[in-house]
C-alpha positions as CSV (number, residue, x, y, z in Angstrom):
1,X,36.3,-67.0,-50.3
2,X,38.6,-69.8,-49.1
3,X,40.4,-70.2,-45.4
4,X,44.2,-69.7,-45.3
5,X,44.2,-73.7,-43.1
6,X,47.4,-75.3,-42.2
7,X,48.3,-78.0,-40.4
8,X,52.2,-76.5,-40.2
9,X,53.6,-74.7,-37.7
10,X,53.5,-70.8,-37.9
11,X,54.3,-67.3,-36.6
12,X,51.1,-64.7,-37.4
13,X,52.8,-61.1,-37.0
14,X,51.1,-58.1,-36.2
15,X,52.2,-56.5,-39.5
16,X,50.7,-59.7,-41.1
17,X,47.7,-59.3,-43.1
18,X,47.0,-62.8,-44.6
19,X,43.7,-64.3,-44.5
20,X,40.3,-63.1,-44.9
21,X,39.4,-59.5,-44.4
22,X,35.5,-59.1,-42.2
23,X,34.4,-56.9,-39.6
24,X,32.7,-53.9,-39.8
25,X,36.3,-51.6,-39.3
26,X,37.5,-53.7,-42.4
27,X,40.8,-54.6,-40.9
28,X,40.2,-57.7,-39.3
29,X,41.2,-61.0,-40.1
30,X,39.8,-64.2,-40.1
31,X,42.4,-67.5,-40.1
32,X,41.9,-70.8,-39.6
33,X,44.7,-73.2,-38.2
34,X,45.1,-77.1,-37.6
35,X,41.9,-77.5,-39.3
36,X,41.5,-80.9,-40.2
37,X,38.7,-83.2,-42.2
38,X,37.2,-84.7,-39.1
39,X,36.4,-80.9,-37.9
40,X,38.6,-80.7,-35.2
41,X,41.5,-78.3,-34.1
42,X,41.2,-74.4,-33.9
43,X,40.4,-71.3,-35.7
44,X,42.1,-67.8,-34.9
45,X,40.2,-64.9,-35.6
46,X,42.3,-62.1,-35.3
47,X,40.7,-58.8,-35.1
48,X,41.9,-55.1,-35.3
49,X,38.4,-52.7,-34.2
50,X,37.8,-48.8,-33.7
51,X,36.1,-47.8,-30.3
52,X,32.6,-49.1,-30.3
53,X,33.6,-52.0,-32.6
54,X,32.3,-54.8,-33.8
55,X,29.1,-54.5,-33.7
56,X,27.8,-58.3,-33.3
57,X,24.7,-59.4,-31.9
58,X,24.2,-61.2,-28.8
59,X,23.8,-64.8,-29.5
60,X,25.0,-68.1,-28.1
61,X,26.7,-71.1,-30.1
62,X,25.5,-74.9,-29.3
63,X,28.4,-76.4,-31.8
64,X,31.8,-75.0,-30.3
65,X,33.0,-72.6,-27.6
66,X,35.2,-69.5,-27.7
67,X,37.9,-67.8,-25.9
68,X,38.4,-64.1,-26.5
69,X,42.4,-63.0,-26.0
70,X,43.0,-59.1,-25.4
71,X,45.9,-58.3,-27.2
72,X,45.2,-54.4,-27.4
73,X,43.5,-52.1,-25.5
74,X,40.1,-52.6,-23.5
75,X,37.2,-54.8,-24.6
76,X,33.7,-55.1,-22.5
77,X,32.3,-59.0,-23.0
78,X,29.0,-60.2,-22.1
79,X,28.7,-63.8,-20.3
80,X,25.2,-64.8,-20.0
81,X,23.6,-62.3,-17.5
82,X,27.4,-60.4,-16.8
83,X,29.5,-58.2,-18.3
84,X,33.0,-57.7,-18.1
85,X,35.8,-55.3,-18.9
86,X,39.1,-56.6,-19.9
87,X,42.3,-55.2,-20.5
88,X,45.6,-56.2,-22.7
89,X,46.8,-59.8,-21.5
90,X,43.4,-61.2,-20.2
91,X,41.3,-63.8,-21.8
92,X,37.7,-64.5,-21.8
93,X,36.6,-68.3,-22.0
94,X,33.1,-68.2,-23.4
95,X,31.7,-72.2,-23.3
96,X,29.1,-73.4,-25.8
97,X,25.7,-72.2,-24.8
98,X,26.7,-69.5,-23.5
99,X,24.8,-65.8,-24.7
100,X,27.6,-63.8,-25.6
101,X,29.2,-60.7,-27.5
102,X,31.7,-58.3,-27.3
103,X,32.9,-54.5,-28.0
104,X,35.9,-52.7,-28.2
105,X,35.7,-49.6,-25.9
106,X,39.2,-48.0,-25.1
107,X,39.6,-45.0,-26.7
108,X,42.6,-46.3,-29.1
109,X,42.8,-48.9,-31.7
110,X,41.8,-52.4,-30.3
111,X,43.3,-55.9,-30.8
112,X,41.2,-59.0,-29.8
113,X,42.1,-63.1,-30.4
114,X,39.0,-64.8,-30.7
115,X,39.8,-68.4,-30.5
116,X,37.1,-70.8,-32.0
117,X,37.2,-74.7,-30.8
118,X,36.1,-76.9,-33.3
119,X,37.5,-74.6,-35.8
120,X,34.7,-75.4,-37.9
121,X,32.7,-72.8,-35.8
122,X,34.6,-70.1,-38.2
123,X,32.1,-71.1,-40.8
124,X,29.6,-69.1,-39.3
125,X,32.0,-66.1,-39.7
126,X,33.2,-66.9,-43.4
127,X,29.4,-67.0,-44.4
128,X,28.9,-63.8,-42.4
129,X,31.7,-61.8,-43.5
130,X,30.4,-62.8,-47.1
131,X,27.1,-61.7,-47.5
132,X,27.0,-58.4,-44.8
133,X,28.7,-56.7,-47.3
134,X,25.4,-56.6,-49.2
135,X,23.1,-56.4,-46.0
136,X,20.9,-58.9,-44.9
137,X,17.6,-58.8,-43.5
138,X,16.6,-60.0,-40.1
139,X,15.1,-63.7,-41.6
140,X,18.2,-64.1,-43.3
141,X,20.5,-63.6,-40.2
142,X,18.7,-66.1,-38.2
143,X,18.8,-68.6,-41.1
144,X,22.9,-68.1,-41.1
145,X,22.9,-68.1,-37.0
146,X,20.5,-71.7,-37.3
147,X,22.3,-73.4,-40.1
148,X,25.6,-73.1,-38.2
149,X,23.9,-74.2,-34.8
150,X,23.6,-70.5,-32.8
151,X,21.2,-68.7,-31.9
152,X,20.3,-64.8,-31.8
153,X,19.4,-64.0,-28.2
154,X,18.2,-60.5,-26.9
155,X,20.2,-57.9,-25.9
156,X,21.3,-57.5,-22.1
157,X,19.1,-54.4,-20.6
158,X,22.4,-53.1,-19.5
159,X,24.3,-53.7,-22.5
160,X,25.6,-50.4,-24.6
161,X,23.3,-49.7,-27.8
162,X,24.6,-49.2,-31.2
């Protein structure tokens, strides 16, 4: 499974469905743009989720940081010890080392940006959307989380199960 990288300019439409299908809904897709040898520029991971979607463990990165763009819909994020609901047009900013994840929870289809800076945090992604297909155990996703400097931390008391 390869990246769809450019270094051109481009217009990614919402009929689009280039790059690599993950997510547990199946109709996300993950992009990488302006990646270049030295690991710089930015990946766009655009994802399409059901209510209660994705379902991705809390855990906090030490190699880039994120921002999460609501394009669709309502989305609760955690930050650290917070959580926080956001609506169409708002943007999250999650820095490295921060404990984070995030859920769609509006009753219609959902429609998150998930920018990744250096885009080679989307590795941790690619190797994830590869092998969950198959399951993996609980050793096996802290090895994945470790190799691409994050961390699995626990879940917020507050935070929705499931």
């Amino acid at each position: 499974m390869g990246f769809d990288a450019t270094t051109r300019p481009f217009v990614a439409r919402g009929s689009d469905d280039s790059g690599v299908p993950f997510g547990s809904s199946g109709r996300g897709r993950l992009r990488v743009y302006t990646q270049w040898a030295d690991e710089t520029g930015v990946a766009l991971v655009d994802g399409v989720h059901k209510s209660g979607e994705p379902r991705i463990r809390d855990h906090v990165h030490s190699r880039h940081d994120e921002a999460f763009v609501v394009i669709q819909s309502t989305y609760r994020v955690r930050r650290d010890d917070k959580i926080v609901t956001v609506e169409a047009g708002e943007i999250v900013f999650v820095p490295r080392g921060t404990a984070h994840t995030f859920r769609h929870v509006g009753p219609d289809s959902g429609r998150m940006l998930n920018v990744i800076s250096p885009a080679d945090g989307a590795y941790l992604l690619r190797e994830l959307a590869e092998k969950m297909p198959t399951g993996l155990s609980e050793a096996e996703l802290i090895e994945i989380h470790d190799r691409h400097g994050a961390v699995l931390v626990d879940r917020l008391a507050n935070w929705p199960e499931g």
